[in-house]
SENULUM-278565 format. One line per field, with one value per residue (C-alpha): y negated, z negated, x negated; residue number from 1; residue in one letter. Coordinates in steps of 0.1 Angstrom, whole numbers, plus 5000, padded with zeros to 4 digits. Example, Ala and Ser with C-alpha at 12.3 -4.5 7.8 and 13.67 -1.06 7.14 Angstrom:
BEGIN
y	c(5045; 5011)
z	c(4922; 4929)
x	c(4877; 4863)
num	c(1; 2)
residuo	c(a; s)
***
This chain:
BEGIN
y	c(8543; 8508; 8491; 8459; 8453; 8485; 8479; 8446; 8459; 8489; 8465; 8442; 8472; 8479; 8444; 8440; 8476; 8464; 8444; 8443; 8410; 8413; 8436; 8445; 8467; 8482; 8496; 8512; 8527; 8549; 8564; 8583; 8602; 8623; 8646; 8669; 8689; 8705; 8701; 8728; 8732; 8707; 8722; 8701; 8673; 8657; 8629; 8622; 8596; 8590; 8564; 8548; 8530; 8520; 8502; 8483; 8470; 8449; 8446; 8438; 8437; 8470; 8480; 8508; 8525; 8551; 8556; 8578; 8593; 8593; 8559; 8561; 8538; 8564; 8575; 8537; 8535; 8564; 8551; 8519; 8537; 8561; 8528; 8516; 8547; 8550; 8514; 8522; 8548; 8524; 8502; 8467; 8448; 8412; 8405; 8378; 8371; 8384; 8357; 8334; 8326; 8322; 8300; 8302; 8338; 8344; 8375; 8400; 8414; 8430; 8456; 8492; 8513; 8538; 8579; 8576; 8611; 8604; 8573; 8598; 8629; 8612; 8593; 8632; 8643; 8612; 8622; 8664; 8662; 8642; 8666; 8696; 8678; 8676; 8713; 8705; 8713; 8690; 8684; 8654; 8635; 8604; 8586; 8555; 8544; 8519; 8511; 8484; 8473; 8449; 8434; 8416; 8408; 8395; 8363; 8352; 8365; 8387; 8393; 8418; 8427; 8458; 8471; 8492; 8509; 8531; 8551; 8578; 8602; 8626; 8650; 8668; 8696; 8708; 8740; 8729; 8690; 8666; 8638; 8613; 8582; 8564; 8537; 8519; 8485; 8470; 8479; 8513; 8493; 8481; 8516; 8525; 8558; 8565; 8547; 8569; 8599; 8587; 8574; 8610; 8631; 8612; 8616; 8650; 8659; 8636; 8653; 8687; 8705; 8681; 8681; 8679; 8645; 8641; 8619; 8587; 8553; 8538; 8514; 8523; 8513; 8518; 8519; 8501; 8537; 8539; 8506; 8507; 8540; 8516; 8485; 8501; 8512; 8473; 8469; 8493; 8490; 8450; 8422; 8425; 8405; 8429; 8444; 8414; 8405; 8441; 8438; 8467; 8451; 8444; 8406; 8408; 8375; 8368; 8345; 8316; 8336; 8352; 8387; 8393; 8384; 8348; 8364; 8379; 8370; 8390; 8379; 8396; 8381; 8402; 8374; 8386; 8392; 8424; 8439; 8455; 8455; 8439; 8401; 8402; 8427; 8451; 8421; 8402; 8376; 8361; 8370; 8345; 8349; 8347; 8344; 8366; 8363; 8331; 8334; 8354; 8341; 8354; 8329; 8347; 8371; 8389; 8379; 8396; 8371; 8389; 8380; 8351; 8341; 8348; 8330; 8299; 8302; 8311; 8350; 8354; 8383; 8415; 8430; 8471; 8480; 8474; 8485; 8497; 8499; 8496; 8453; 8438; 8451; 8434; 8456; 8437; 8433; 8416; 8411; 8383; 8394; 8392; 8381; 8412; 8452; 8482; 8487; 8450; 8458; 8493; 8473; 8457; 8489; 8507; 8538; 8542; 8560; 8554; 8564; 8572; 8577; 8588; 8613; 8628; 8592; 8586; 8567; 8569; 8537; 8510; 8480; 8486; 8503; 8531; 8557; 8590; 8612; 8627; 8620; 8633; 8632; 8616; 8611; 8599; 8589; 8552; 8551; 8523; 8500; 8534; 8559; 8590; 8621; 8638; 8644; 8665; 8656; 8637; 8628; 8594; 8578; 8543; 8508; 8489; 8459; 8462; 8473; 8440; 8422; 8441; 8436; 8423; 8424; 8422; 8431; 8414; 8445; 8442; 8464; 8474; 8508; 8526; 8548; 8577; 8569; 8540; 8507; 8485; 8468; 8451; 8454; 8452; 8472; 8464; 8471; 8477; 8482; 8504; 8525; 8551; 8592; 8616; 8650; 8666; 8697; 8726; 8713)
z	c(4648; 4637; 4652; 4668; 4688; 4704; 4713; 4728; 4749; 4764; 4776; 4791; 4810; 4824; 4833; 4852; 4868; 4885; 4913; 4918; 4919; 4880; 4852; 4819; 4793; 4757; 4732; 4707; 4674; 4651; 4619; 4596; 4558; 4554; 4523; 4523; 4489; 4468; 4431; 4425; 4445; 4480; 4512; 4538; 4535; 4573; 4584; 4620; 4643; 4678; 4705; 4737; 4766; 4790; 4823; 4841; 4875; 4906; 4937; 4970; 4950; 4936; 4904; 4886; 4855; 4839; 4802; 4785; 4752; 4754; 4745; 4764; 4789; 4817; 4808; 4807; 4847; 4856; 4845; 4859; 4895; 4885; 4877; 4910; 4933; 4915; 4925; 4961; 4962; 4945; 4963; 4966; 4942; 4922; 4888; 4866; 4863; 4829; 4802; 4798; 4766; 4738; 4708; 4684; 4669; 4637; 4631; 4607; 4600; 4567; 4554; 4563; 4542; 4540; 4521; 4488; 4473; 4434; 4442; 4464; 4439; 4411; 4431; 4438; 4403; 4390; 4417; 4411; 4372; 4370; 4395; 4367; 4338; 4348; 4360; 4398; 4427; 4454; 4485; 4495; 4515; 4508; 4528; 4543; 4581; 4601; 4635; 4656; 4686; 4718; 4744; 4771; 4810; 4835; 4831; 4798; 4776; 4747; 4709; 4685; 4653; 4621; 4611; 4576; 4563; 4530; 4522; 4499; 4506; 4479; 4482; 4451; 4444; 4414; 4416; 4446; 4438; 4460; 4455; 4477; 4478; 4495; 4496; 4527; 4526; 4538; 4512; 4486; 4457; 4460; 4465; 4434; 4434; 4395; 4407; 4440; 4415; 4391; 4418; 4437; 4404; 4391; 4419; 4424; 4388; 4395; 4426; 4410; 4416; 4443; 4449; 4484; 4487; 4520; 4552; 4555; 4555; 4523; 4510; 4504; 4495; 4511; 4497; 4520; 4536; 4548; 4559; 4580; 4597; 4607; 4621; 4640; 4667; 4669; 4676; 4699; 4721; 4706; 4702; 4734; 4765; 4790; 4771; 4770; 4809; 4819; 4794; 4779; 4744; 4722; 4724; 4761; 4762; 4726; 4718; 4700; 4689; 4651; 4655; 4617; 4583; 4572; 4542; 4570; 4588; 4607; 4621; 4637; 4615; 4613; 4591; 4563; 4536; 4529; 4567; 4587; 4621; 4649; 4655; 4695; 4717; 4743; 4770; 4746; 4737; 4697; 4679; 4671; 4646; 4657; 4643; 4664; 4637; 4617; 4590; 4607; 4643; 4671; 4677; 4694; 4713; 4719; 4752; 4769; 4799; 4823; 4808; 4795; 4833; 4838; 4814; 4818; 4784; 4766; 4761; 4719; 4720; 4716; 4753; 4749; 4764; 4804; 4829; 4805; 4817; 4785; 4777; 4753; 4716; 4676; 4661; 4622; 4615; 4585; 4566; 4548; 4508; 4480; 4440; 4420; 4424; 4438; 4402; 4409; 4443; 4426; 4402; 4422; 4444; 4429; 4450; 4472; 4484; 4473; 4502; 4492; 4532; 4565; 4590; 4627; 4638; 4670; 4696; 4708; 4724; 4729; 4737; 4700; 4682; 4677; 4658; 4643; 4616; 4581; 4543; 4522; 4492; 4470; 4478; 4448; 4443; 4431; 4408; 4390; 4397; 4380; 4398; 4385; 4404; 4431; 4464; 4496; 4525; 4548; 4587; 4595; 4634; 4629; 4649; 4636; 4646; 4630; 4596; 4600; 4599; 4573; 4547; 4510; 4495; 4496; 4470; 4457; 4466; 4496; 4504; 4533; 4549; 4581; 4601; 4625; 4658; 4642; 4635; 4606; 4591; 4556; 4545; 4513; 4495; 4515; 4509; 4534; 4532; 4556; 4565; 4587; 4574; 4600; 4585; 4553; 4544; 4524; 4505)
x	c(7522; 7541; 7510; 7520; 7489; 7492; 7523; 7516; 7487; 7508; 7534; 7505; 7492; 7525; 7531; 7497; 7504; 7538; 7538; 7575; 7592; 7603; 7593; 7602; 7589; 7603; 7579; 7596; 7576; 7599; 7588; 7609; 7608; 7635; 7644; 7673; 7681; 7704; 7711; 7691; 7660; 7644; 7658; 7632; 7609; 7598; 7581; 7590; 7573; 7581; 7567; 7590; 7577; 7607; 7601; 7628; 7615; 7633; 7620; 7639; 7677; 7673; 7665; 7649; 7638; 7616; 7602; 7582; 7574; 7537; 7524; 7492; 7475; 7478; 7515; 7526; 7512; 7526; 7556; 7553; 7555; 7583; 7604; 7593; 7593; 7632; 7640; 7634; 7659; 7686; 7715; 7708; 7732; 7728; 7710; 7707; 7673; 7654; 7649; 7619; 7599; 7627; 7620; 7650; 7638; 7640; 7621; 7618; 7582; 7583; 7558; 7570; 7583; 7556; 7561; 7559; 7557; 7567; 7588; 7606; 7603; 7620; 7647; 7661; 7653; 7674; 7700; 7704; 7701; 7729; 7745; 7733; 7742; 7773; 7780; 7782; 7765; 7754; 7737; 7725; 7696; 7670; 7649; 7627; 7632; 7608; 7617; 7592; 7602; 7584; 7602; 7582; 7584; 7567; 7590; 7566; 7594; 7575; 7591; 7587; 7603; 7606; 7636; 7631; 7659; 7662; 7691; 7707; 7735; 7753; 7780; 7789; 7814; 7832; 7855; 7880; 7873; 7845; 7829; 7804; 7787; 7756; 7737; 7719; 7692; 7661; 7644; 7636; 7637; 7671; 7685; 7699; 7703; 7717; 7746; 7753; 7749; 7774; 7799; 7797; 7800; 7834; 7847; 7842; 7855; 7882; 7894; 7900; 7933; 7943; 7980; 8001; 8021; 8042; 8034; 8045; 8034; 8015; 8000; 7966; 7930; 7901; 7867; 7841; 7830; 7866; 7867; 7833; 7844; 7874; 7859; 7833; 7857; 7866; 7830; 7828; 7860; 7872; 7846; 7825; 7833; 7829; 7860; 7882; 7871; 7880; 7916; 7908; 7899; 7925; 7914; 7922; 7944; 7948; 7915; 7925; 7954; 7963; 7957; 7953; 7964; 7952; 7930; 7904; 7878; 7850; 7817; 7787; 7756; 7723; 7706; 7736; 7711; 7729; 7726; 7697; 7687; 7668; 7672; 7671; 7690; 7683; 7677; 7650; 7675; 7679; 7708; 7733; 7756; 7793; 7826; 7849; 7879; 7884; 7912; 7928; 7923; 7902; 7874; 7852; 7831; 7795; 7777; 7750; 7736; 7756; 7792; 7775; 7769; 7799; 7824; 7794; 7782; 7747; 7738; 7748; 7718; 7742; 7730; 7723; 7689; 7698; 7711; 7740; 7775; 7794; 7780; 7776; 7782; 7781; 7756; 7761; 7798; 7800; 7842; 7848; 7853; 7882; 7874; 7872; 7864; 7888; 7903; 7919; 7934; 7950; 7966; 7995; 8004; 8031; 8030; 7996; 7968; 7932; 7907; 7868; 7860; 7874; 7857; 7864; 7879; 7884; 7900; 7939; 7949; 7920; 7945; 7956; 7930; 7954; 7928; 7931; 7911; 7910; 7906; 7876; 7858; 7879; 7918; 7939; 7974; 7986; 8015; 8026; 7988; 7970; 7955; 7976; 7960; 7940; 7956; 7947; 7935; 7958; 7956; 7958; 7976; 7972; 7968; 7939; 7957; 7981; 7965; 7944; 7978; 7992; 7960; 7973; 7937; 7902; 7876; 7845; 7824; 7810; 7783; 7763; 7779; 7770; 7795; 7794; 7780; 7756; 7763; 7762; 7790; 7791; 7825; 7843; 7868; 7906; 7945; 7966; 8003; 8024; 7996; 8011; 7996; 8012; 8006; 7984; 7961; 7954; 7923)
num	c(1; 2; 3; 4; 5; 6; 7; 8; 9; 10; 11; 12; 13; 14; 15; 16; 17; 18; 19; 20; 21; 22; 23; 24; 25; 26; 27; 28; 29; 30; 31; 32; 33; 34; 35; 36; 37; 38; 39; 40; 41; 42; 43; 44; 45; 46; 47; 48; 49; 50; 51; 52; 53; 54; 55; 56; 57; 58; 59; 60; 61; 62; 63; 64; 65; 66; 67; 68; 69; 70; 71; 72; 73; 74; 75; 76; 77; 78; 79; 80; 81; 82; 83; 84; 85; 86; 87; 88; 89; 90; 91; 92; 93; 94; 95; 96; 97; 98; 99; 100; 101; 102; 103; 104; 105; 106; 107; 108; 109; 110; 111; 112; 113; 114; 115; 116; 117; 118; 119; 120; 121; 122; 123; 124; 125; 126; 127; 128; 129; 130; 131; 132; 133; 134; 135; 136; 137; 138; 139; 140; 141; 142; 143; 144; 145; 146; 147; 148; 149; 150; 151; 152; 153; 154; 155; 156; 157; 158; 159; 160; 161; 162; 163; 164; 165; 166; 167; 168; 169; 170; 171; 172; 173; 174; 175; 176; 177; 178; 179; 180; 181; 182; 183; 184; 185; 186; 187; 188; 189; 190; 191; 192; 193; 194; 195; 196; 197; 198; 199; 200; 201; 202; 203; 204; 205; 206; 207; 208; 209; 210; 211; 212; 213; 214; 215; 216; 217; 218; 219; 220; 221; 222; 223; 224; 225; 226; 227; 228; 229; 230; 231; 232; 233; 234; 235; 236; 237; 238; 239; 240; 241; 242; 243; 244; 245; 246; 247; 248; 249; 250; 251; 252; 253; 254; 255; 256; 257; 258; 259; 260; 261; 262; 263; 264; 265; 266; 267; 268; 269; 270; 271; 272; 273; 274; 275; 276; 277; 278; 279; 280; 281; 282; 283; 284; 285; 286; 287; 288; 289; 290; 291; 292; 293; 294; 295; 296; 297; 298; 299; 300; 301; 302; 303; 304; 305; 306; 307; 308; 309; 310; 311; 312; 313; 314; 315; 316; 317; 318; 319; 320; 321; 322; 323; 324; 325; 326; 327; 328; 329; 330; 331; 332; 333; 334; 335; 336; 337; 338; 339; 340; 341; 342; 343; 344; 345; 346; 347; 348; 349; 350; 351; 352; 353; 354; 355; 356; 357; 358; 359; 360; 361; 362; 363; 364; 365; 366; 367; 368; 369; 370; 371; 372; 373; 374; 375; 376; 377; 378; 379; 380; 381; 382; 383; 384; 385; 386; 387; 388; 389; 390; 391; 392; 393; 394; 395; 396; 397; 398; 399; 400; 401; 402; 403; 404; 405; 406; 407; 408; 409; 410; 411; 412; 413; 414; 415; 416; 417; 418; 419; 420; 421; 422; 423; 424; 425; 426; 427; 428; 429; 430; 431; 432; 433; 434; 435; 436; 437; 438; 439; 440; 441; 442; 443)
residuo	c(x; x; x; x; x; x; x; x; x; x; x; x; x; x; x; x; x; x; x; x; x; x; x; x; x; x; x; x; x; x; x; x; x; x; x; x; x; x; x; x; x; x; x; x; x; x; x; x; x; x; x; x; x; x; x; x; x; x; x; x; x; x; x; x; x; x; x; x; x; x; x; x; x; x; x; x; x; x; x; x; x; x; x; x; x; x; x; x; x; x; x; x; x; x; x; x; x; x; x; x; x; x; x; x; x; x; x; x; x; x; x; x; x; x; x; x; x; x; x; x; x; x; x; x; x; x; x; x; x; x; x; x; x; x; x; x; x; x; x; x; x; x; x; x; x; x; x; x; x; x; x; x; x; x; x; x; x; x; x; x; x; x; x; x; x; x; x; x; x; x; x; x; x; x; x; x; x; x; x; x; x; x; x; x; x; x; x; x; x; x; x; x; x; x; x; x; x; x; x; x; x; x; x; x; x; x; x; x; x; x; x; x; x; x; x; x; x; x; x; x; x; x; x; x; x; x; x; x; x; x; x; x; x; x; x; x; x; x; x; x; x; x; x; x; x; x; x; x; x; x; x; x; x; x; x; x; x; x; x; x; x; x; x; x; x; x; x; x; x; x; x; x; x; x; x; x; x; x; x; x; x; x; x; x; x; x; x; x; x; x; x; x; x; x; x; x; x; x; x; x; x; x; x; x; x; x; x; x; x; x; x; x; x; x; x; x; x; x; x; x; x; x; x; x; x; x; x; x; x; x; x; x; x; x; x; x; x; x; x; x; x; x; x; x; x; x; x; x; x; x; x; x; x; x; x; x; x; x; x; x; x; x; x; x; x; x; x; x; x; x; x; x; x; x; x; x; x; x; x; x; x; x; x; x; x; x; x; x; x; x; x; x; x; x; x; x; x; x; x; x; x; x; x; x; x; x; x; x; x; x; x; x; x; x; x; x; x; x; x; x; x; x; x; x; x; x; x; x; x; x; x; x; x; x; x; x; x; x; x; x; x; x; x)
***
């Protein structure tokens, strides 16, 4: 596993079995330590490793693919001939041709992050004793990430790159009252997990006895966990071209346009020294990074070389492994940051919500980025530029749009902070006024 050279031959041996007009092949070596626990005893330790080989042939205008998860010489043929046996059964349609050799990489090689039992034994000692010490309980997870992957095709085009990740998840509970925080980089010994311990616990003693408030709109805060769960749908269903060809991105139209408050701006950058993540996409292509809102304007958008082709302009290296119907998406969102922390945004609201993060959010309206979901972990009310008191859990309905027009602050904490579905956005902490919360809970 994580062995380049291995990787490299498979995809030679699948490029001298095809004899199809064009080939490519995707090596993909995944290794994961994962440690799930408790404040009180470990729940699981794993290591996981998985191997990819995908084949995307074309021959005669049609195109097919296999893959397989044994990454030997004689399960690389055999796929090479299921990808071409299932082009044969294909329609005939039109391709841009795959890439040639690419110079502009710049890659990221960096040693992988390997198990380390006591390195990993004391970060969850550190982690559940202050959980104890506290009189909480907890449950939380830790662990190291390494993820290789080869591109290469019978064009000439071949790349590889290693994406490490380390990260750190705690949820802690006292009496009716929850708390959580995490923690997500390149690297293990940047993870500093005495701070996600002591971010989780005060917020879990501070979110005792929560009280109701009513719906409405508010201003509120939003920690960057909040905010990432946020911006990834305008990643998803916003910044891509396909979207804004098809008008079904909120962009549709508006590029070159102020669709935003003057105070933000939003690119896609994986060399962000704070983000993760490959620096070619799915089609072999080098990232680029892009400014897709500029003080509050839209500037621009992610291309893979079909939309690229398209709009005559170069591929910016956000294409999903192809074929793919959705095209191309940012993968490193990165919001341009305020002076000063959260406790400086809470100061001017006089009546507010302060938001730790948001979960089960989901789509509405794409053409407005109307979304939908719930408070946890931490819920407070503003009063007066102090926070005054826990609250429970509210639903959110709310435009994206228009909370990017509507946003008063930005903090000085940006941080690197993943969201469901994937993705990686570093965002910092934000204020939005008129935030619209449609109904609240019991907890």
């Amino acid at each position: 596993m994580l062995d380049p050279d291995r990787a490299q031959r498979l995809a030679q041996i699948a490029l001298e079995e095809s004899g199809a007009d064009e080939t490519e092949v995707c090596v993909t070596q995944y290794e994961e330590e994962l440690n799930r626990f408790t404040a009180d005893h470990p729940v699981q330790n794993l290591v996981r490793r998985m191997a990819n080989v995908a084949v995307r042939v074309r021959s005669n205008g049609r195109e097919g693919k296999a893959s397989t998860g044994t990454p030997t010489e004689a399960a690389v043929r055999t796929t090479v001939r299921r990808a071409i046996e299932a082009a044969r059964h294909m329609p005939a349609g039109e391709f841009v041709p795959m890439a040639g050799p690419q110079e502009d990489y710049r890659l990221r090689r960096p040693d992988p992050l390997t198990p380390d039992p006591d390195h990993t034994a004391d970060a969850v000692a550190r982690m559940t004793g202050a959980c104890r010490d506290a009189g909480c309980t907890a449950a939380g997870i830790q662990g190291v990430e390494n993820d290789l992957r080869l591109i290469a095709n019978s064009n000439g085009l071949s790349v590889w790159d290693l994406d490490t990740r380390a990260r750190a998840s705690l949820s802690v509970f006292a009496d009716e009252g929850a708390g959580w925080a995490d923690g997500l980089c390149a690297g293990r010994d940047a993870l500093d997990v005495d701070a996600i311990a002591r971010r989780a616990v005060d917020k879990a003693l501070a979110s005792r006895a929560p009280h109701g408030v009513d719906p409405g709109e508010y201003t509120v805060v939003l920690e960057p966990a909040a905010v990432a769960s946020l911006l990834l749908f305008a990643a998803y269903k916003g910044f891509g071209a396909q979207q804004v060809q098809d008008g079904s991105s909120f962009l549709a139209g508006k590029v070159g346009e102020r669709v935003a408050h003057e105070s933000v701006s939003i690119d896609d950058d994986v060399y962000n020294p704070l983000t993760v993540g490959h620096v070619f996409d799915g089609e072999g292509m080098p990232r680029s990074s892009v400014a897709l809102i500029e003080h509050g304007v839209a500037r621009g958008l992610v291309h893979d070389r079909r939309t690229a082709q398209k709009q005559g302009c170069r591929s910016t290296g956000h294409a999903l492994p192809q074929p793919n119907v959705s095209g191309p998406l940012p993968a490193n969102i990165v919001m341009s940051s305020g002076a000063g922390e959260t406790g400086d945004l809470i100061k001017d609201v006089d009546r507010g919500i302060l938001i730790t993060e948001f979960h089960y959010t989901n789509m509405v309206e794409p053409t407005k980025l109307t979304l939908t979901g719930m408070t946890r972990n931490g819920t407070f009310l503003i009063e007066n530029g102090v926070v005054t008191r826990p609250v429970k859990n509210m639903r959110f309905t709310q435009s994206l749009v228009e909370a990017l027009e509507r946003v008063s602050g930005l903090g000085g904490d940006a941080r690197l902070a993943s969201a469901l579905f994937g993705g990686y956005t570093v965002v910092p902490s934000l204020r939005v006024d008129g935030f619209r919360f449609t109904s609240r809970t019991d907890f």
